[in-house]
N, C-alpha and C positions, 0 to 999 in steps of 0.2 A: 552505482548500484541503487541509490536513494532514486535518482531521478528512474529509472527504470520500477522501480517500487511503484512510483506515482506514477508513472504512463498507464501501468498494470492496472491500479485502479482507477484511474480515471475511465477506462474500458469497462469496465463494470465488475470485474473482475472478485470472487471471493479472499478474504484472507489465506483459506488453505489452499484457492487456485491459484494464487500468487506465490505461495511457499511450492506447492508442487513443482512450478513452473523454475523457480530456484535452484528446488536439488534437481532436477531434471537436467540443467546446467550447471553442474556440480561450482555453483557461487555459495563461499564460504557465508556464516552467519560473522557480525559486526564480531562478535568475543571469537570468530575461528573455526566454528565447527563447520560438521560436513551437511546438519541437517537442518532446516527450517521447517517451525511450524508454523499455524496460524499464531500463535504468542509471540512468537519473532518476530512477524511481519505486523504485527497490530502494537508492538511496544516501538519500535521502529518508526511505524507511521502519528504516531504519540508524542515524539520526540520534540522538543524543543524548537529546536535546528529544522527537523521538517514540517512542522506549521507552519514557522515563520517564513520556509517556501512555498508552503500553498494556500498561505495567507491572500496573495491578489489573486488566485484563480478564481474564475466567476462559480456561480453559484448554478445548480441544476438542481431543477424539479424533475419527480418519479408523475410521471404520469396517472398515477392510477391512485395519487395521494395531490395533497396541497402543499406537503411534507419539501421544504427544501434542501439541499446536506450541500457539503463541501463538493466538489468536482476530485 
């Protein structure tokens, strides 16, 4: 589910289109439940555990900025 999270946003994908995309597939949340919000998916994407997997992704620029973020 984690690596699924990060495919999601690597696509560009918003926090609550990620969570939509979730309960839409009725995938439980990490503590059980039925529903995901954007707070799920951005404490989630926060996580410890998953930095340190997308610690070596490379880096991408927004075109329309100099601004670089994580992938």
């Amino acid at each position: 589910m984690v690596t699924r999270v990060l495919h999601l946003r690597a696509q560009g994908l918003s926090l609550r289109a990620i969570s939509e995309v979730l309960n839409t597939n009725s995938v439980p949340t990490p503590a059980g439940r039925s529903r995901w919000t954007k707070s799920h998916v951005d404490r989630l994407l926060h996580t410890r555990h998953v930095r340190q997997m997308v610690a070596p992704l490379p880096q991408r620029c927004e075109a329309s900025t100099a601004d670089c973020q994580r992938g």
